[in-house]
Backbone as a chain_set.jsonl record, in Angstrom:
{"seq": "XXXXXXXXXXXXXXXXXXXXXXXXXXXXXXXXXXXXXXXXXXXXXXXXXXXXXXXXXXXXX", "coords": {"N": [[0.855, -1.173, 0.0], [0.518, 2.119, -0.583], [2.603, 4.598, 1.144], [0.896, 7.187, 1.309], [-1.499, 7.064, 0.84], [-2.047, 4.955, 2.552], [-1.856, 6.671, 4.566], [-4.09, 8.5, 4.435], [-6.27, 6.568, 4.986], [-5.77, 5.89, 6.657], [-6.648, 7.82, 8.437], [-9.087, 8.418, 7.414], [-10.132, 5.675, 8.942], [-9.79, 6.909, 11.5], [-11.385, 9.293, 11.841], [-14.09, 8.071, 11.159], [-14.308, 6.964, 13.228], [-14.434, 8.688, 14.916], [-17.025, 9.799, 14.539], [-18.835, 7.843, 15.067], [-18.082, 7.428, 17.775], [-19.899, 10.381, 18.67], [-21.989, 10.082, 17.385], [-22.92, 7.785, 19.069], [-22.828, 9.091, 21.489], [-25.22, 11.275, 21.278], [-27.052, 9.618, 20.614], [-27.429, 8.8, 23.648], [-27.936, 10.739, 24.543], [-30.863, 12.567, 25.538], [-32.874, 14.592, 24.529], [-32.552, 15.053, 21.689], [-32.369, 16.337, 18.591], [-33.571, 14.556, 15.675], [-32.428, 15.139, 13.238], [-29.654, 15.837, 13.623], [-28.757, 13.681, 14.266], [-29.131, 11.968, 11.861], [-27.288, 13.708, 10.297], [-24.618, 13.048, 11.208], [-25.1, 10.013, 10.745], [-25.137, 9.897, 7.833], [-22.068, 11.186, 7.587], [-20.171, 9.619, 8.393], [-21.42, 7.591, 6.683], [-19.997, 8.659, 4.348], [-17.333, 8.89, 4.906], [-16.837, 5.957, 5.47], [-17.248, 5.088, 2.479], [-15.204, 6.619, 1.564], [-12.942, 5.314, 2.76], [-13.189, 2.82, 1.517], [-12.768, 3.378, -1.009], [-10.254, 3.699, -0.917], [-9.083, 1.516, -0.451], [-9.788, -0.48, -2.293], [-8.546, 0.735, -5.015], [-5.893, 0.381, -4.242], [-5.944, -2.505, -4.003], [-6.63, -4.171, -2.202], [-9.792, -4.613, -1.589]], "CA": [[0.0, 0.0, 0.0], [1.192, 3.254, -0.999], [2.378, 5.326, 2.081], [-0.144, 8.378, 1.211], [-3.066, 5.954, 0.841], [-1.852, 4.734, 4.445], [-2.407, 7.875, 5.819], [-5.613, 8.503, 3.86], [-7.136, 5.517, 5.239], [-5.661, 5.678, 8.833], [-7.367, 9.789, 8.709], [-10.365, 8.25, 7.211], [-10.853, 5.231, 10.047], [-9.873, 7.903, 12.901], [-12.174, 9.97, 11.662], [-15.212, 7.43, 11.282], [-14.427, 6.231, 14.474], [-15.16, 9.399, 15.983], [-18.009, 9.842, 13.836], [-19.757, 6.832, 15.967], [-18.56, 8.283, 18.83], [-20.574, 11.685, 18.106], [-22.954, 9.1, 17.385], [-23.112, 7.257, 20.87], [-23.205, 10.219, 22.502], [-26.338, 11.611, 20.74], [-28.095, 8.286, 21.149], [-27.24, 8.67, 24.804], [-28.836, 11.917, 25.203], [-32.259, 12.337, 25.554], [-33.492, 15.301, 23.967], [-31.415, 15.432, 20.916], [-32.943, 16.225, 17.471], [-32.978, 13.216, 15.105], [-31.774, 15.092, 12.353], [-28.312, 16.016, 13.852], [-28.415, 12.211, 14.435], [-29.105, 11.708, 10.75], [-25.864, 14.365, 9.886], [-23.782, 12.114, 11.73], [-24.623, 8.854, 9.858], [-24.255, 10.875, 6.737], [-20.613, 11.419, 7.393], [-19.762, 8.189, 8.769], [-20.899, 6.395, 5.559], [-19.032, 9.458, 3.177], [-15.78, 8.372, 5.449], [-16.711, 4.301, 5.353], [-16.839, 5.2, 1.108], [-13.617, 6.781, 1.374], [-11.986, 4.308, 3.111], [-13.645, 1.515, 0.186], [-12.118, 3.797, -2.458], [-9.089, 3.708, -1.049], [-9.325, -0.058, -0.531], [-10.248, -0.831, -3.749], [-7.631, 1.276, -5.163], [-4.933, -0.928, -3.378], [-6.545, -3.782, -4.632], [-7.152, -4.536, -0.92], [-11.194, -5.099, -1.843]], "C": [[0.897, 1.23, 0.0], [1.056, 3.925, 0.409], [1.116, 7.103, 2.003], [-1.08, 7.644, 1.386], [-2.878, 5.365, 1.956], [-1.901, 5.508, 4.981], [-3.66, 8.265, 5.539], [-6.617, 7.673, 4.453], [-6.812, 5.61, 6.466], [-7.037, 7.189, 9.134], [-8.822, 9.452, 8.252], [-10.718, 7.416, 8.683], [-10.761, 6.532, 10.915], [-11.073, 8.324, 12.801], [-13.975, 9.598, 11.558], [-15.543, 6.86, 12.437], [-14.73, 7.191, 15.591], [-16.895, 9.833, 15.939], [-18.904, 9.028, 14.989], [-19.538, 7.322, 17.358], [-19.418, 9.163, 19.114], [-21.702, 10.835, 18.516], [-23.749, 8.488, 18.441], [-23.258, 8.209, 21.783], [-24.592, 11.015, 22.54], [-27.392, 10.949, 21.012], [-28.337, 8.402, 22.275], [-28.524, 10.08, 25.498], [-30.65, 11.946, 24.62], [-33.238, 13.431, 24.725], [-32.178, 16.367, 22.821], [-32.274, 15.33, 19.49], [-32.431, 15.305, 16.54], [-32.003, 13.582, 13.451], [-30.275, 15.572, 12.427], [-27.949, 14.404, 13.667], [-27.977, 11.823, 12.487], [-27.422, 12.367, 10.092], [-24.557, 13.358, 9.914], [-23.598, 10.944, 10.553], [-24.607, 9.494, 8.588], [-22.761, 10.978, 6.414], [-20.433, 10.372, 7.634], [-19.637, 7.551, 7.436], [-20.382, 7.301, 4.337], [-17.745, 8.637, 3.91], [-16.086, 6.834, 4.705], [-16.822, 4.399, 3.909], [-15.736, 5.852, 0.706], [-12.54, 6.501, 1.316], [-12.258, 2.843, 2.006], [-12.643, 2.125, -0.579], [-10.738, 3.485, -2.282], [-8.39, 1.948, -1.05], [-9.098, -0.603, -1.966], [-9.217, -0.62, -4.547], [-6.095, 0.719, -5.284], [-5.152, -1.735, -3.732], [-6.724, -4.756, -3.284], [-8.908, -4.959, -0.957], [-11.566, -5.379, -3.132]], "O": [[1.968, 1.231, 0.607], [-0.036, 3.986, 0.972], [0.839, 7.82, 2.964], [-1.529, 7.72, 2.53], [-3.968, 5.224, 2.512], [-2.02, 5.317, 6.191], [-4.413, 8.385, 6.505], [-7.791, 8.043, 4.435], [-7.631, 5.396, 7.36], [-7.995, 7.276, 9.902], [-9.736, 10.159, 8.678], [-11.364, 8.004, 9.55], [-11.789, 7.205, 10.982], [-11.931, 7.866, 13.554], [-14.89, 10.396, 11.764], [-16.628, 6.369, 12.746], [-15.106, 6.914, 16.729], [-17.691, 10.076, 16.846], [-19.626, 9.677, 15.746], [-20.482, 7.613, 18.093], [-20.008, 8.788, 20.127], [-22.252, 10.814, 19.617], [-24.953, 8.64, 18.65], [-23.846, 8.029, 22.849], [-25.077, 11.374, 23.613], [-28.44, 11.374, 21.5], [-29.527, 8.179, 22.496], [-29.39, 10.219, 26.363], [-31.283, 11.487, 23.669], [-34.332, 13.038, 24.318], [-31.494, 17.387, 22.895], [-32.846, 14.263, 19.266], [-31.223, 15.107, 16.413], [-31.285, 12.838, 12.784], [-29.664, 15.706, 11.367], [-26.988, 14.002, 13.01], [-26.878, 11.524, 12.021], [-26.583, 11.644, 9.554], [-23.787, 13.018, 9.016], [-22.661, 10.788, 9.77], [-23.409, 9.58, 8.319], [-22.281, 10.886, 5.284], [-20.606, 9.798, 6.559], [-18.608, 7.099, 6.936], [-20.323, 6.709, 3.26], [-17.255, 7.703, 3.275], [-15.657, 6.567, 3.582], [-16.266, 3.342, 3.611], [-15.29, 5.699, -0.431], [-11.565, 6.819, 0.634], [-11.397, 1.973, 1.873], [-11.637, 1.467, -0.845], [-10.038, 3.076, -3.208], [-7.396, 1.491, -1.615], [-8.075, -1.099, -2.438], [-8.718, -1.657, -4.982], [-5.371, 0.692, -6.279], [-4.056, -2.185, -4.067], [-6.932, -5.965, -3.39], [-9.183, -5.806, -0.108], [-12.706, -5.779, -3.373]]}, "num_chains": 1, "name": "protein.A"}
């Protein structure tokens, strides 16, 4: 794997992985509008198609 596309993909998981955090935290709270919720998974699955492309790319998928 190409070292750029290894940092691309590390900066993508990080970044999806806080995403769900965000996520869990939102869930957690109780009076939280559902469409911030919605924002959230929004980005999550732009990152989790970022991290495919780069996959793919690699010939990793």
């Amino acid at each position: 794997m190409k070292e750029s596309n290894l940092k691309l993909a590390q900066q993508d998981i990080e970044e999806a992985l806080q995403t769900v955090g965000d996520m869990e935290k939102i869930i957690d709270g109780n009076d939280v509008p559902k469409e911030i919720l919605k924002e959230k998974f929004i980005a999550l699955t732009d990152k989790v198609q970022e991290l495919e492309d780069i996959l793919k790319t690699e010939g990793i998928l």
